[in-house]
N, C-alpha and C positions, 0 to 999 in steps of 0.2 A: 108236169108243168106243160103247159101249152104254149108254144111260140106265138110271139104278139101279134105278127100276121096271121094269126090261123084262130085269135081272140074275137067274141062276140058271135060266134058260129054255134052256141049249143056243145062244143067239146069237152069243157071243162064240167058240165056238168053233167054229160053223159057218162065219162069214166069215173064221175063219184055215184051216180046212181043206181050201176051193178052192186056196186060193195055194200051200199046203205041196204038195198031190197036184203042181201043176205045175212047182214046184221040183223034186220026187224026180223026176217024168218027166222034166225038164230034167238030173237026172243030180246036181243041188245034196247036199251035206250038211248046212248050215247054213241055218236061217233065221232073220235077224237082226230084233230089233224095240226099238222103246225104249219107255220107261217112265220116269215122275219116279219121284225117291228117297224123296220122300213120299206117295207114292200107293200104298199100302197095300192095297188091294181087287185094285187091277188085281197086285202083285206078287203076291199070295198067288192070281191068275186063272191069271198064267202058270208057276207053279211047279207049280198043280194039274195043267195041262196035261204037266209036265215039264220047264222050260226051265230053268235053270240061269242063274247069275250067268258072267257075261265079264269080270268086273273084273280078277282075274288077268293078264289079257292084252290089253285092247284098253280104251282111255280115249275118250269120244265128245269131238270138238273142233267147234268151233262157229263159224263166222266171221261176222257180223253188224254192222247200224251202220255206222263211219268203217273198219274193217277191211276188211270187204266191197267199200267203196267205192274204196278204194286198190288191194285186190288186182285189182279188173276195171279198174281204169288210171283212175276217176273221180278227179273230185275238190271237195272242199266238205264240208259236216258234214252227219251225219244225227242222228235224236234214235235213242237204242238205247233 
């Protein structure tokens, strides 16, 4: 995340552009990243970039709390 003072300086898209160059070398098509649905600055950051919505096709699932704790074989309550 870049601080909003420190936005429109080329930052934000210099630290995605190590990782993408060694994706493509790595042979990748995709590079996935998330985003709140209310975060308005960073959507309209990676749209500038070119990124596209995935809703279409892929829903993000989340396991956490007492879910988390069950599924690794724990057991007791967590605060979520």
């Amino acid at each position: 995340m870049v601080e909003e003072p420190r936005r429109g300086r080329g930052i934000g898209r210099a630290l995605l552009a190590r990782p993408a160059r060694r994706l493509r070398a790595a042979g990748a098509q995709v590079l996935h990243g998330r985003v709140r649905r209310r975060d308005a600055p960073a959507i309209a950051f990676y749209r500038c970039l070119g990124a596209g919505d995935d809703a279409g096709e892929w829903q993000e699932m989340s396991l956490s709390g007492d879910a988390l704790v069950r599924l690794a074989g724990g057991t007791g309550t967590t605060e979520r």
